[in-house]
Structure formats: structure tokens, C-alpha cells
C-alpha positions in Angstrom: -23.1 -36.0 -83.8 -25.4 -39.0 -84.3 -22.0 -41.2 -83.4 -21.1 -39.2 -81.2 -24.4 -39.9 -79.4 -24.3 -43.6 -79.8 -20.7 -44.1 -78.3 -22.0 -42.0 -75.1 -25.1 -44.1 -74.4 -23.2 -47.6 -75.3 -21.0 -46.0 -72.6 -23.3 -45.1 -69.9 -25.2 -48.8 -70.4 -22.1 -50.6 -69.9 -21.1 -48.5 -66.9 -24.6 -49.2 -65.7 -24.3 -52.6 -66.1 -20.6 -53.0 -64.6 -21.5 -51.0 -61.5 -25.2 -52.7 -60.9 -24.7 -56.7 -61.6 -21.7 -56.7 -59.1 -24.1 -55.2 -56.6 -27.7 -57.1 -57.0 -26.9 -59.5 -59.8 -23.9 -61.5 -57.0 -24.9 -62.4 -53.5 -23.1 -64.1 -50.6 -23.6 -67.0 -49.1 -23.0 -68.9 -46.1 -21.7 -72.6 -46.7 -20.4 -73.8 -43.5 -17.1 -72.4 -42.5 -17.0 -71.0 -46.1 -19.0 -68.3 -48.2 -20.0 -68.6 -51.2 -20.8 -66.9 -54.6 -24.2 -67.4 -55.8 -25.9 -65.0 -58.7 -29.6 -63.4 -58.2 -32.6 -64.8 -59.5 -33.8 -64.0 -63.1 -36.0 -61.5 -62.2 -33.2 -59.3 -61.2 -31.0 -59.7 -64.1 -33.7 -59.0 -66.5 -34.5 -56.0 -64.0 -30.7 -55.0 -64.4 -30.2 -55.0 -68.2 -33.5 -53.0 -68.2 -32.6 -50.3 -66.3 -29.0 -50.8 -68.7 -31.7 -50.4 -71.8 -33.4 -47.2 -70.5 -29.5 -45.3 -69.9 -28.6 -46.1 -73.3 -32.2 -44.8 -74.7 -32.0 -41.7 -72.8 -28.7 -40.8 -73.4 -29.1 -41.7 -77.3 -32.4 -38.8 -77.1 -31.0 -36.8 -74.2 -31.3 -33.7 -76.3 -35.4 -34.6 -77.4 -35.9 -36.1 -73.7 -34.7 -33.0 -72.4 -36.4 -30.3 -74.3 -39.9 -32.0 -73.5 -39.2 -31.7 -70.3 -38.5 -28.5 -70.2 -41.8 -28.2 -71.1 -43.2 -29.1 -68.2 -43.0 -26.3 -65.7 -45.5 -24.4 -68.7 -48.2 -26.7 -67.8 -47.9 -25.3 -63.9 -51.1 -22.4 -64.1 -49.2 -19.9 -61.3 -45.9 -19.8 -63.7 -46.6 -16.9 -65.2 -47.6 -14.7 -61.8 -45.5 -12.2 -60.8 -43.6 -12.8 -57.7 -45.2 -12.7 -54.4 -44.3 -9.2 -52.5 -41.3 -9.9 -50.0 -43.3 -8.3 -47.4 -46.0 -11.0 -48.1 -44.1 -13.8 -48.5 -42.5 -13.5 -45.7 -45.8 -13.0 -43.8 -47.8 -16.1 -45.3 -44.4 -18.0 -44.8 -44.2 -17.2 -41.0 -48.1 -17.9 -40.4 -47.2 -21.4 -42.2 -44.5 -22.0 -39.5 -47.0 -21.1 -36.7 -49.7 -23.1 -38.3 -46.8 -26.3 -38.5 -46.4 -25.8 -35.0 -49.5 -25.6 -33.4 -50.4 -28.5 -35.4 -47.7 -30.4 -34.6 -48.6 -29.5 -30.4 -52.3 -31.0 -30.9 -51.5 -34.1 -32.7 -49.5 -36.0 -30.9 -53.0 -36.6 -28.1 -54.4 -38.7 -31.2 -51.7 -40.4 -32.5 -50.4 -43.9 -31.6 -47.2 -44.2 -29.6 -45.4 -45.0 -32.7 -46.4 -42.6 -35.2 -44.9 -40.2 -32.2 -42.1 -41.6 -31.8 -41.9 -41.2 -35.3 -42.1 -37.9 -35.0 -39.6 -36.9 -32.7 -37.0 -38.4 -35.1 -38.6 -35.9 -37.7 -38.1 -32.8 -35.4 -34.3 -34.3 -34.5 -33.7 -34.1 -38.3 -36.0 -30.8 -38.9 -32.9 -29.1 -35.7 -30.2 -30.9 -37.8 -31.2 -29.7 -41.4 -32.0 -26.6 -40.2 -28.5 -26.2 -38.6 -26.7 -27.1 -41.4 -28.8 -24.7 -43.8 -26.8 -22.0 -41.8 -23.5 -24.1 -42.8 -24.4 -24.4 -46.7 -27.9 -22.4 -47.3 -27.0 -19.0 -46.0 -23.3 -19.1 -45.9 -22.1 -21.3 -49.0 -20.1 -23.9 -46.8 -20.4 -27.2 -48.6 -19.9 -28.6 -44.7 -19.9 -33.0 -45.4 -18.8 -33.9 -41.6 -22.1 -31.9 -39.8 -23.0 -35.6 -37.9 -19.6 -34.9 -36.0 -21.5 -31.9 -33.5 -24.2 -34.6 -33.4 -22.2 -37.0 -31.8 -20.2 -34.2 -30.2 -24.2 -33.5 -28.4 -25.1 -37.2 -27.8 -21.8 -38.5 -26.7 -21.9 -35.0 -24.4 -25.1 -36.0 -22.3 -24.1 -39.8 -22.4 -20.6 -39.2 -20.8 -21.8 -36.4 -18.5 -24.7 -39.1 -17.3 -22.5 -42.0 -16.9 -19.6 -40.1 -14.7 -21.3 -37.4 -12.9 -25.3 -38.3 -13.1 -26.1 -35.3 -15.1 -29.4 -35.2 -16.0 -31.2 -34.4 -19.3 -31.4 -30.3 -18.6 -27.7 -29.9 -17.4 -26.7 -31.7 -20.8 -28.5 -30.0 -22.9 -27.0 -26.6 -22.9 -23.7 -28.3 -22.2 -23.9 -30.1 -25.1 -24.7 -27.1 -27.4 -22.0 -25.4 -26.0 -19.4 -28.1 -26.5 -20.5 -28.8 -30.0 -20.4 -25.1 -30.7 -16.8 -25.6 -29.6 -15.8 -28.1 -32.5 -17.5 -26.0 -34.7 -15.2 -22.8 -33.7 -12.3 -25.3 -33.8 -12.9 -26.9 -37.3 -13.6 -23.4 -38.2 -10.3 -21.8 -38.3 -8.9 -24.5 -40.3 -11.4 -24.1 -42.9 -10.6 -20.1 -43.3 -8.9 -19.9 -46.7 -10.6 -22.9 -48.2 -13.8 -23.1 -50.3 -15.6 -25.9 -52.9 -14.5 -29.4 -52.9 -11.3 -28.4 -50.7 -13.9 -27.3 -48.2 -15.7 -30.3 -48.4 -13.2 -32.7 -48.3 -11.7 -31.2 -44.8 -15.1 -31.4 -43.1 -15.7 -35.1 -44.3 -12.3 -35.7 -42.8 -13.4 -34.2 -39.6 -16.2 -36.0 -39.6 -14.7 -39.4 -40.0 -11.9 -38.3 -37.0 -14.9 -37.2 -34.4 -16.4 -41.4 -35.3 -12.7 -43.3 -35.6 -12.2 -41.2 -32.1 -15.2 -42.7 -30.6 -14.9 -45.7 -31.8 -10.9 -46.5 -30.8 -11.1 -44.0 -27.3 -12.6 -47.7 -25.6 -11.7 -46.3 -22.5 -14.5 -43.4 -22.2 -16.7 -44.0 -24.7 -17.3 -47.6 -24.6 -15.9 -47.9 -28.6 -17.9 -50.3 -30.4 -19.8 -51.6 -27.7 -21.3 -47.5 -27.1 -23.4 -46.2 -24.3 -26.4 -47.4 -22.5 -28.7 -46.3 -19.9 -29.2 -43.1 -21.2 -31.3 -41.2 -18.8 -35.1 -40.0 -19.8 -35.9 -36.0 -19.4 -37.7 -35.3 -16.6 -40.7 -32.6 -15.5 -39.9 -30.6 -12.2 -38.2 -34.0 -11.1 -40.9 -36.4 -11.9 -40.2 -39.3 -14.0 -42.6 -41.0 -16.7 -41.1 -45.0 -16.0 -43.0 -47.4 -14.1 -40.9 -46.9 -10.9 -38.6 -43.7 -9.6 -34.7 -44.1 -10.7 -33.3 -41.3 -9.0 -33.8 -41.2 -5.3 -35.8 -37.7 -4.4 -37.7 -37.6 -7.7 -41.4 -38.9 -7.9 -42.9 -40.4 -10.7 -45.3 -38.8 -13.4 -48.6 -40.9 -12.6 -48.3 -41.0 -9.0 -48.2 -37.2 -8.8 -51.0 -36.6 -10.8 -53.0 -39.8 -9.7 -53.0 -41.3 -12.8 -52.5 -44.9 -14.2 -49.1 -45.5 -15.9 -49.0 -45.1 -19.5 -45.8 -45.6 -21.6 -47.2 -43.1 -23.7 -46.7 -40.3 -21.3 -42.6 -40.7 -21.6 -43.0 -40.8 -25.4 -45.2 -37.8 -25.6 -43.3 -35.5 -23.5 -40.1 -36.1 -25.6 -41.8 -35.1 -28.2 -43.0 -32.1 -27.0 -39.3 -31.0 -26.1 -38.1 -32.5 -29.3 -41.0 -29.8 -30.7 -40.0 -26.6 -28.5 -36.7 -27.2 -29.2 -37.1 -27.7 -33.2 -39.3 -24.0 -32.9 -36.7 -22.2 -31.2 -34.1 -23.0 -33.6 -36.4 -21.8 -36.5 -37.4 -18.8 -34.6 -33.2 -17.8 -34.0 -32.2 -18.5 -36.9 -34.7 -16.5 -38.8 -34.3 -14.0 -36.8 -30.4 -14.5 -37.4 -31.2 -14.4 -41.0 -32.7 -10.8 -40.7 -29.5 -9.1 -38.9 -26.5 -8.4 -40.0 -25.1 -11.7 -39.5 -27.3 -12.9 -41.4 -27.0 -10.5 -44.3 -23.0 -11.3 -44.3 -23.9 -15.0 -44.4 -25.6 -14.1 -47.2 -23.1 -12.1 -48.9 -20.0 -14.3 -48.5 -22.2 -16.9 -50.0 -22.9 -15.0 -53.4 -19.1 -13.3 -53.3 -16.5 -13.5 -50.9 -14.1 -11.3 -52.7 -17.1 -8.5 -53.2 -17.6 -9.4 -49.2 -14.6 -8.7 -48.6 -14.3 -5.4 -50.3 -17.4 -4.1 -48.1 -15.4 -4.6 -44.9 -16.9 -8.0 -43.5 -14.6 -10.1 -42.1 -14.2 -13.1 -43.3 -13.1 -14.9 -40.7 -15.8 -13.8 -38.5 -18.7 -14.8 -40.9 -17.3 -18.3 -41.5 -16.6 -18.8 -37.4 -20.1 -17.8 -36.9 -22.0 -19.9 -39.4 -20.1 -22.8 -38.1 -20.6 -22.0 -34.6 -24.1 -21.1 -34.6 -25.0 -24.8 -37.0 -22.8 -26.6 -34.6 -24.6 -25.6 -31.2 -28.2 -26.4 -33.0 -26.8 -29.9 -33.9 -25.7 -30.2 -30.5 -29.0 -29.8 -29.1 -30.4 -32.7 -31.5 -27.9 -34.6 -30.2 -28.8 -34.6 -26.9 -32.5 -35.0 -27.6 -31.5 -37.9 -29.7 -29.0 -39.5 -27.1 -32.1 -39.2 -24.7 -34.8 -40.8 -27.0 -32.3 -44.0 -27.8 -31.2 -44.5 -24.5 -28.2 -46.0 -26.0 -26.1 -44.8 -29.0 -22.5 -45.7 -30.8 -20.6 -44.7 -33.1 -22.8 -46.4 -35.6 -25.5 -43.9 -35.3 -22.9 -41.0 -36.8 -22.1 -42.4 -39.9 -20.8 -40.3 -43.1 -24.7 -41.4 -44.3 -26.2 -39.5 -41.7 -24.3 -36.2 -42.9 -25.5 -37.1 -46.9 -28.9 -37.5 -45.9 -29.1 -34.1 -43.6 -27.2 -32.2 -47.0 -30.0 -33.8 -48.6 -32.7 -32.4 -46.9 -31.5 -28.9 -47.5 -31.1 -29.5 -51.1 -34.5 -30.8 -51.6 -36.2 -28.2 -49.5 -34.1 -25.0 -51.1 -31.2 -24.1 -49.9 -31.7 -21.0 -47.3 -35.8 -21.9 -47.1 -37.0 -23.0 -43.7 -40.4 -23.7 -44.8 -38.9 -26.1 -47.4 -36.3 -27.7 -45.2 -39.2 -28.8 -42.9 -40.7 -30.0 -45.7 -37.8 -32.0 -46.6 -36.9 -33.5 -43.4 -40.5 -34.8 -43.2 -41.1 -35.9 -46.3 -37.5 -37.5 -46.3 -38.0 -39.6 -43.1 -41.5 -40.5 -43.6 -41.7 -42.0 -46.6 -39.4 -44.5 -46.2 -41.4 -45.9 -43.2 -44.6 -45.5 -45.8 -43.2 -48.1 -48.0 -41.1 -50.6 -45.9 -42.0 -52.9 -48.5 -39.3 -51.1 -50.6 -36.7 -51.5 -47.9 -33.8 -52.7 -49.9 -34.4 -50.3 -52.6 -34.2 -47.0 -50.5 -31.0 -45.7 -51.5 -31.5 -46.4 -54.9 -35.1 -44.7 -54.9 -33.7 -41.5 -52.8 -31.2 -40.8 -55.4 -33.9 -41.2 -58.2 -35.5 -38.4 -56.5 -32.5 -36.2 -56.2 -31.8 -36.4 -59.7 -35.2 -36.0 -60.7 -35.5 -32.9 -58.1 -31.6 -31.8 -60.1 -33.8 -31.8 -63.0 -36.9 -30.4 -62.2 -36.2 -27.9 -59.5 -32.9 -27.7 -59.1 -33.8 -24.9 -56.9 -35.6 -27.3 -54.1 -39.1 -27.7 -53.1 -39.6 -24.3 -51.4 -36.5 -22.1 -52.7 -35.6 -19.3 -50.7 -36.9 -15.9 -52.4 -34.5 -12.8 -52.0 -35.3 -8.7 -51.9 -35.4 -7.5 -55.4 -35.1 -3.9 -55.7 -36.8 -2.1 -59.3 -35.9 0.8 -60.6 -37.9 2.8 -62.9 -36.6 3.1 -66.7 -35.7 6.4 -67.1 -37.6 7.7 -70.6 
């Protein structure tokens, strides 16, 4: 066993250290018409055969390592309670929501423009996790290609404003729909598949929706994308300097104010906001119908589903409907925010970090997929000094989350039923 051990770790170390000198220990360089192949400074490749040391260590005592830390969750003083009533939980849960939201409406008045701006990137995120926790939380679709109805929803509101002047309202339920669409289309594919198969189609998806935009030059611009994105607009008054649109008026003329770039950024937020509480509020009250319950059950077993009468097809169409259309309206309120996108901005990285959000904040949980999404995109901008490192340190955290609570941060608590022993 004790060899056994010690051929594992020297294993793991030497993987560590084939996979991570290549990638920090080697950089480029540019030497005229040429580039060149320069190594990293000492500091690094002690820092690399370090990190080498710790794999083998912790492999060789994975068995000790491991049985500490299951330890840990002892020291927590609430582990033993019982569980919280459902009718409770779900009580203090929704006054949480509220409490996020009203919160969220008053601060945004004290804030600098850039910690809102901030924000409205959090609430874009908070639509598209929450989305796709219909997708994989409630129904058990491991869905890798979600950032394809995100593009379907920016590129909606882009093209519609370029062509035919569409403004920010017209494209917003358009693009919902139309994203719905591709969700009801990738859907019946997707009928008799499950697992990895299931996630291997949508990834492919995925990539086709950004190849698409990228090589269709003619409409979408390719490469080169969109600009000139319109802003929303309030009763037909715009927040820029000067009017754009000829019958509109502008924001600070109207009320007799002076201008103030912070008006614009404010009142995308507060749509970015209403938006990001209406999905929350449809989806859990989707959660508490019948759809919802058959999300639910297809998840846990599709063949005992099946037996009960749902229809399969149905519940699959509908869960990747009803995530597609929420990911549409992010889409569209992210399309307007940028005021230029490409098919950069819907990369496969986009879908991994949304699936990330859900897994970290328990899959099926609201309150823990806001969490998630804010802690996810805020911390980053906390420590830009870490910049280079971000990856690496996100996937620390999911395999320390894998290991700790594997469940998520908030997990999502289902109806138990007791029933008295019978003497």
C-alpha cells in the first residue's frame, strides 16, 4: 500500500511539473521579425517545483490529509441543529431576496460610477446563472454551450439596431424570444441523450452559434463585431450629452438638470436590477408548479419520471426554453451596456464560469447562486494585483469548495416527509 502510495504521488508531481513549467516556466519573446524562447525568472521555477513538492506530499498522506479534514465541518456550532422547517426556510430565504433587492435599489445613489458599472455586470451574470440553474440545477442538464442564447440576445438587439433602428425595449423581448427559439431548437436534439453525451452536444452548439458569428462577415461584422449599440431610453429621453434620435429629448434638459454621465450608468443598472428580480421571482415561482416539480423529478430519475406519466420531451423542451429566454434578456442588457460586442465576448470561458456559479452557490438554490455570481465577479476586481493568477486561483476554489461542500455555498433544501415508527 505504502508503494502503492509513493508511485501515485511521484506520478501526480511529475504530471504537475510537465503541465506547469511549459506554461509559466517558458515565455515568448519578440526578437525582431523572430520570437524567441526565453525561460522565467528563478522565482517562478522555485515557485513551480514547490507547488510539484506539495502534490507529491498530499498525495503520499491523502488518506491522513483527508480524514482531518473531515473533521472540520464538527468544529461548525449549528451542525448538529435540526433542519430548518421548509415552511421557514423558505420564508427567511424569500425575505433575504427582498432584503438583496431593496438594497441593491438604494445603493447605487452612493456609489461611484464604477463600482455601478460594476454592478450591472453582477446582475447580467446573477440573469445568466440563474437561467442556467433551470438547465442543470432543477432539471439535471449538464448544458456547456449556455453563452450561445447570450449571444443569440446581444447579437438580437445589435442587428435589429443596425438595420431597422430598433431601440432598446423592442429588442429586449425580441431577443428573449429568439433565444428561447435556439433553446427549443437545440432541444429536440438533446431528447435521448444525458451525461457527458449531453454535454458534449451543447459545447458543440455553443462553439457553432461563435464560428457562425464570427465567419457570417456579411451581417454580423465577423471579427471586427458591432458598434454603436444604442443606450435604453426613459419615455424617449436620452441620458448622453446631446439627443441621437430625432423626436427624443434628453434626460437633463427635461428635468432641468446639469448633465451627469452618471445618470446613463445608473439607470442601466436599475433595469439590469428589475430585470435580474423578475427572473428570480418566475422562476421560483416556476419551481413551485408542476413544471417545476417535473424538472425536479427528471433530474433525480428519468426512468421513475417517466413511469409517473411526465413527458419527457416536454420537461427537457421547457427547461431549455425557459433558461434560453432569461439568457436572452442578459444579452440584450449586456449588448446595451458595451455598446459594442463580438464574438469574443461569447467564448466557451464564459459558459465554464456561468456553470461555475451554479456549482459554487448549490445547485437549484437562488439565494446561493446570487451569492456566487457576486462573489465570483467581485473578487477578481478586489485583487487585480493577482491578475495573471485568476484561473489558477478560481480553480483552487472549486476544488477546495469539491471538498468542503461539494453541495455549494447555499444548497438547495428539499420537502422531507416523517413518518411515525409504528411500535
Amino acid at each position: 500500500m505504502a508503494t502503492t502510495n509513493l508511485r501515485h504521488a511521484l506520478f501526480c508531481a511529475l504530471i504537475t511539473l510537465i503541465i506547469a513549467y511549459p506554461i509559466l516556466g517558458l515565455n515568448l519573446t519578440a526578437q525582431g521579425t523572430r520570437v524567441g524562447l526565453e525561460g522565467a525568472d528563478t522565482r517562478t521555477v522555485i515557485a513551480i517545483f514547490l507547488a510539484a513538492l506539495v502534490v507529491f506530499f498530499f498525495q503520499l498522506f491523502r488518506n491522513r490529509i483527508m480524514a482531518q479534514l473531515g473533521r472540520v465541518p464538527k468544529l461548525n456550532p449549528f451542525s448538529g441543529r435540526a433542519p430548518m422547517p421548509q415552511a421557514r426556510r423558505v420564508r427567511l430565504e424569500g425575505w433575504a431576496l427582498a432584503g438583496l433587492a431593496v438594497l441593491a435599489l438604494i445603493w447605487p445613489f452612493f456609489a461611484s460610477r464604477g463600482h455601478i458599472d460594476l454592478a450591472t455586470l453582477v446582475l447580467i451574470y446573477v440573469m445568466l446563472a440563474l437561467g442556467l440553474n433551470v438547465v442543470v440545477g432543477l432539471a439535471g442538464l449538464l448544458d456547456l454551450g449556455y453563452v450561445a442564447f447570450y449571444a443569440v440576445g446581444a447579437y438580437t438587439f445589435a442587428l435589429l439596431s443596425q438595420y431597422w433602428g430598433a431601440s432598446f425595449w423592442v429588442a429586449l423581448p425580441l431577443g428573449a424570444m429568439l433565444a428561447a427559439l435556439f433553446g427549443l431548437v437545440l432541444g429536440f436534439p438533446v431528447l435521448r441523450l444525458r451525461g457527458d453525451y449531453l454535454a458534449i452536444v451543447t459545447l458543440g452548439f455553443g462553439e457553432i452559434i461563435r464560428i457562425l458569428l464570427n465567419n457570417w462577415t456579411g451581417l454580423t461584422g465577423g471579427p471586427n463585431g458591432i458598434g454603436g449599440i444604442p443606450e435604453p431610453t426613459l419615455f424617449g429621453m436620452e441620458f448622453g450629452r446631446r439627443v441621437k434620435e430625432e423626436g427624443n429629448t434628453s434626460f437633463h434638459e427635461t428635468f432641468g438638470i446639469a448633465y451627469s454621465g452618471e445618470h446613463k450608468v445608473i439607470f442601466l443598472y436599475l433595469i439590469a436590477l428589475v430585470l435580474a428580480v423578475i427572473t428570480a421571482v418566475v422562476i421560483r415561482r416556476l419551481m413551485r408548479m408542476p413544471v417545476g416539480r417535473a424538472w425536479e423529478a427528471l433530474r433525480e430519475d428519468e426512468i421513475a419520471a417517466r413511469s409517473l406519466g411526465l413527458s419527457r420531451t416536454a420537461v427537457k423542451l421547457s427547461a431549455f426554453t425557459i433558461g434560453a429566454f432569461f439568457a436572452g434578456f442578459a444579452g440584450t442588457v449586456f449588448a446595451s451596456k458595451q455598446g459594442f460586442i463580438s464574438p469574443e465576448s461569447f467564448v466557451f470561458l464564459e459558459s465554464a464560469i456561468i456553470l461555475a456559479i451554479v456549482v459554487l452557490g448549490g445547485m437549484g438554490s437562488q439565494i446561493g447562486v446570487v451569492l456566487a455570481a457576486i462573489a465570483v465577479t467581485i473578487l477578481p476586481e478586489l485583487a487585480r494585483e493577482f491578475a495573471d493568477y485568476r484561473m489558477l486561483i478560481f480553480g483552487a476554489a472549486m476544488v477546495l469548495m469539491m471538498v468542503w461542500r461539494p453541495q455549494g455555498l447555499m444548497p438547495m433544501r428539499r420537502i422531507q416527509i416523517e413518518l411515525k415508527r409504528q411500535e
